[in-house]
C-alpha positions, -999 to +999 in steps of 0.1 A: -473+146+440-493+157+472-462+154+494-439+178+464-462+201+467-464+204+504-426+206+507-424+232+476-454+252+500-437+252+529-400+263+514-418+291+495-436+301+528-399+301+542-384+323+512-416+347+517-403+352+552-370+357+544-378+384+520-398+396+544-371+402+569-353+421+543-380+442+530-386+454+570-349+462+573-350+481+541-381+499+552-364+504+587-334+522+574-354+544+544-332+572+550-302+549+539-292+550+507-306+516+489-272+500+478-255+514+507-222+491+512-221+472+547-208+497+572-195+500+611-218+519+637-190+550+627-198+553+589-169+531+578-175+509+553-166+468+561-137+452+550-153+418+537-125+404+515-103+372+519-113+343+540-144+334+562-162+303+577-188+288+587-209+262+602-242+253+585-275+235+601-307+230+588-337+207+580-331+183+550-357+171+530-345+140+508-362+131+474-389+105+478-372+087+443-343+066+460-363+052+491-378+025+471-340+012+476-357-004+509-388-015+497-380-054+497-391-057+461-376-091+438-361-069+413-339-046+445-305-055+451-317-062+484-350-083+487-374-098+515-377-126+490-339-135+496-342-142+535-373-163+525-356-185+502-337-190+530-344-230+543-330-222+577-343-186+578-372-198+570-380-225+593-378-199+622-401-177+604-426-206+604-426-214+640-429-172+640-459-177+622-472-205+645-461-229+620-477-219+590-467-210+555-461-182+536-471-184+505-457-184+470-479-178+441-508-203+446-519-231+414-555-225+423-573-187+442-602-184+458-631-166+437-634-139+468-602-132+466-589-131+427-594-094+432-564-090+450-544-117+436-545-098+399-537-070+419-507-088+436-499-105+404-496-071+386-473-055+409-450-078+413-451-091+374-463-126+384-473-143+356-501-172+362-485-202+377-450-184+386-445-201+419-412-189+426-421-152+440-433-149+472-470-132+481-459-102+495-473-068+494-449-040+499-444-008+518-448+024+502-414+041+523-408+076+531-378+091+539-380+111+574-372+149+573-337+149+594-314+175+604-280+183+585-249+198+596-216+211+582-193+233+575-188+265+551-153+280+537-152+311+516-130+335+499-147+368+490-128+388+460-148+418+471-174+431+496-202+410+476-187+380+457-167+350+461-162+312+459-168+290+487-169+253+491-192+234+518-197+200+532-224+183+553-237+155+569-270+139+568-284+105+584-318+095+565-340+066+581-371+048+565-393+024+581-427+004+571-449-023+573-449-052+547-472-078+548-473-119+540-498-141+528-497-172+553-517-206+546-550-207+563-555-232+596-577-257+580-586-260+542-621-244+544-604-205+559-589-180+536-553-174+536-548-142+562-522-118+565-491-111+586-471-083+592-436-078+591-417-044+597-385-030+575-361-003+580-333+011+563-306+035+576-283+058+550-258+083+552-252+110+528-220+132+524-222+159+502-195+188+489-204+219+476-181+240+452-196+272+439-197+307+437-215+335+461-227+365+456-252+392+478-267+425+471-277+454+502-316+457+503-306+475+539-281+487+567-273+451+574-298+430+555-285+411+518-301+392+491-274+363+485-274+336+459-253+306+454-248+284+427-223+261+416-215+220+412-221+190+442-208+154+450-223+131+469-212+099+485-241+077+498-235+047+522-264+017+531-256+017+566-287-007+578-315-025+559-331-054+582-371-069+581-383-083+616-411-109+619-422-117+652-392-114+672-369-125+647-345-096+632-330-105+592-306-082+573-315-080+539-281-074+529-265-105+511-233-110+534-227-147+522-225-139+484-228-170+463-234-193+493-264-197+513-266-189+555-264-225+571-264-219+612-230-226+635-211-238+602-183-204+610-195-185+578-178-152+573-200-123+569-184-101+549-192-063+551-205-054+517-204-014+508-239-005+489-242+033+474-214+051+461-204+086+446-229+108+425-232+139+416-252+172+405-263+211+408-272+233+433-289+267+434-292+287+467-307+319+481-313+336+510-312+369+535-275+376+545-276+396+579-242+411+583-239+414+626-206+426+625-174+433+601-168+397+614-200+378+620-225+373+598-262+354+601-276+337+571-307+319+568-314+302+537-327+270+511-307+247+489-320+231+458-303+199+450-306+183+413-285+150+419-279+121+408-270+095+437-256+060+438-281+035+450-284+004+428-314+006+405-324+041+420-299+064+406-321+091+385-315+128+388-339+144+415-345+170+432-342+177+471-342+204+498-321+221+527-334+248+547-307+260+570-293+284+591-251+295+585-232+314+612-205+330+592-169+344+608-136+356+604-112+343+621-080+363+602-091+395+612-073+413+636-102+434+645 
């Protein structure tokens, strides 16, 4: 909740500006009149119909909702628990670990330390006795703030409206600390912790199709506002744990068979994510430069659905960018 309303701060600081920008123009050219069409440095009004396009970069700010993709958890389609169970894998951990277990849940806790094993316990939906899950206690993942690129097409009816469709590019990375619960040296020490580290790599395609429209607040200073319907295709390009030196991918290349060393296995390149889909509503300050260049600055809304197993809810994300628009038909 702390971080959505940090985000939703900061773009409203943003959209301030913006407004900002335009209320200075309008308040630069008072002796304009207020819905005065886009015109030349002569008094002749812009021809702005027919094609234009654009390229589009900004910062993205994914939804929080689908990183728990990467967590490691038993019930994700890709779990820590699966490199564990592992015979081979798991020897190497152990010598990792200086030859010491890690633990599944234990018959009989310590009295110090059944705090955190109900804990545990309730996380994970252990019940007592259930020694087939491993003691692990997972990261809370973040996705990083990233930059986005694409590119814009539109076809304007008339000097303020048309439809346009958009595409762009986004690379999202997540990374965290998990920790194990590892048998204690002699009988008399406590079990103690180990820490392993997990990342996950996506990319995300998305295509816009809507409609645009913008209204003068000044000699070259518009209000615009987009709308209209988004796909998304989503692609897991990278989800690995390390412990110690040792690097596992948590993706299950072997399918019904387990890893068993220099035995020639294929590894077969499984695609995880897929297409999804949702709505988008835009705004922003159009600055028209010229009859053929334009500058827009401006924030996306995304309410989407995308296609990662277990983690495909509608939710809501961000893009604040900046779109340098042109004509490349005119013979001007």
């Amino acid at each position: 909740m702390k971080s959505f309303v940090t985000k939703f701060s900061i773009i409203l600081i943003i959209f301030q500006l913006f407004t900002f920008l335009a209320l200075g123009q309008d308040a630069y050219f008072k002796d304009e009149p207020p819905e005065m069409p886009p015109q030349d440095e002569y008094g002749e009004e812009y021809n702005l119909m027919g094609w234009r396009f654009g390229i589009n970069m900004g910062m993205y700010m994914a939804n929080q909702q689908t990183v728990g993709f990467y967590n490691g958890r038993p019930e994700n389609e890709n779990k820590i628990q699966w490199v564990l169970n592992n015979k081979y894998w798991y020897e190497e951990i152990r010598q990792q670990l200086n030859g010491r277990n890690v633990i599944k849940d234990p018959d009989d806790v310590y009295s110090d330390w059944q705090g955190e094993y109900d804990i545990w316990r309730a996380q994970n939906g252990v019940a007592l006795g259930d020694t087939t899950k491993w003691w692990i206690y997972y990261p809370d993942l973040k996705y990083n703030s990233t930059i986005s690129v694409g590119f814009y097409a539109k076809f304007n009816f008339n000097n303020t409206t048309g439809i346009f469709i958009q595409s762009n590019y986004v690379k999202l990375k997540t990374s965290g600390i998990f920790q194990m619960t590892i048998d204690s040296i002699n009988y008399v020490a406590n079990p103690a912790l180990r820490e392993g580290y997990l990342r996950g790599t996506e990319e995300r395609v998305t295509i816009d199709i809507g409609i645009s429209k913008f209204w003068p607040v000044g000699k070259i200073t518009h209000i615009f506002v987009e709308t209209g319907f988004q796909m998304n295709s989503t692609r897991v390009l990278d989800h690995q744990i390390q412990i110690g030196s040792k690097q596992y991918t948590l993706v299950n290349q072997y399918g019904d068979r387990p890893y068993v060393p220099n035995s020639n296995m294929t590894a077969y390149d499984f695609y995880q994510g897929g297409i999804g889909f949702g709505i988008f509503l835009a705004g922003g300050v159009k600055f028209i430069v010229s009859e053929n260049v334009s500058i827009d600055p401006g924030i996306q809304f995304n309410y989407k659905k995308v296609k990662l197993e277990g983690y495909s809810d509608f939710a809501m994300d961000y893009y604040a960018y900046i779109r340098l628009i042109f004509d490349f038909t005119s013979d001007n």
